[in-house]
N, C-alpha and C positions, 0 to 999 in steps of 0.2 A: 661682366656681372661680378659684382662684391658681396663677400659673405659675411656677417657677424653673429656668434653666436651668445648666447648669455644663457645664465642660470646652473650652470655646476654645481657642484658643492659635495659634500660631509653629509649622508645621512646614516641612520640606523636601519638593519634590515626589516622589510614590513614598510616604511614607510615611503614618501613622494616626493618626484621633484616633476618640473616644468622646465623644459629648454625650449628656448625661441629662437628662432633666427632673423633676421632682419636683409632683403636683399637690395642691392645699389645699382644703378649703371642701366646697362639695355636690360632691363627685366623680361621685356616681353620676347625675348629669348629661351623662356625659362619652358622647359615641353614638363618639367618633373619637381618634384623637391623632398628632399630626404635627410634622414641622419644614418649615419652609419658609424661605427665603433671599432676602436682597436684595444684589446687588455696587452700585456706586457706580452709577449715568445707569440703571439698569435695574430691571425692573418686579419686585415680589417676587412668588417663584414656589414652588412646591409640589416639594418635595423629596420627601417620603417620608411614607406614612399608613397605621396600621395603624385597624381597626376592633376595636372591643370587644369585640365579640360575635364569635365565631368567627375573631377573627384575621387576617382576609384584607389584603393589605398592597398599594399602588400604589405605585410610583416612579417619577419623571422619568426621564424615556428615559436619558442622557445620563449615571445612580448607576448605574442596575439592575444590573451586575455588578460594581459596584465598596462599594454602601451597605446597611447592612440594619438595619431598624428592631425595636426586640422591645418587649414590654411584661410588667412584673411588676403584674397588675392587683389583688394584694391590697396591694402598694405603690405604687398609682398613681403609678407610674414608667414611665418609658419612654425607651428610649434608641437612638442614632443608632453606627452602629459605621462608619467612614469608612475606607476604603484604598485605596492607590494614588491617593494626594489628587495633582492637577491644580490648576496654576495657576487652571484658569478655577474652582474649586471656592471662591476665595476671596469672600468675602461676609459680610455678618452674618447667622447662624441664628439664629432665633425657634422655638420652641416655639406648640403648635397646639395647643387642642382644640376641635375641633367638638361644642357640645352638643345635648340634646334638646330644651330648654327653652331661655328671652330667658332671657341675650341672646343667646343659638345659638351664639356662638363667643368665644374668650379667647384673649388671648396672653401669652406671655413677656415680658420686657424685650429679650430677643437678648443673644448672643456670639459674637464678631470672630472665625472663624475664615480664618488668613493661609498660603496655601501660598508658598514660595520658591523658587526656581528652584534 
């Protein structure tokens, strides 16, 4: 399974972005799909995850009324809808899927998303 993610970028704090992912290859591999994030000196962490199967979605304490993750599963897509972005919000996002099957999980390459004051 192959990952591509789009939509980074340069915003001002307060305001939105959208990242999508797009996945390739045995899809139907795919048990999960997520983003997860790394800022500079710090550990990368689990941002948002939705499951395939029924939907059910987890978020880091810290999005939960700010992020929300959706999925179009006959375009194995999946996308990240960002607002009221925070400085500390800045990081590189990767693209996540947990699979059923080795090698049980993939990533993206990541995209820099930068908030500014």
């Amino acid at each position: 399974v192959q990952l591509v993610e789009s939509g980074g970028g340069l915003v001002q704090a307060g305001g939105s972005l959208r990242l999508s992912c797009v996945a390739s290859g045995d899809t139907w591999m795919i048990y999960s799909m997520g983003w997860y994030r790394q800022a500079p000196g710090k550990e990368r962490e689990m941002v948002a995850q939705i499951i395939m199967r029924g939907g059910i979605t987890n978020y880091e304490d810290s999005v939960k009324e700010r992020f929300t993750i959706s999925r179009d599963s006959d375009k194995n897509t999946w996308s990240l809808q960002m607002t009221n972005l925070e400085q500390e919000d800045t990081a590189m996002y990767y693209c996540h899927a947990q699979l059923n099957y080795s090698p049980f999980q993939t990533w993206g390459q990541g995209t820099q998303v930068t908030i500014s004051s």
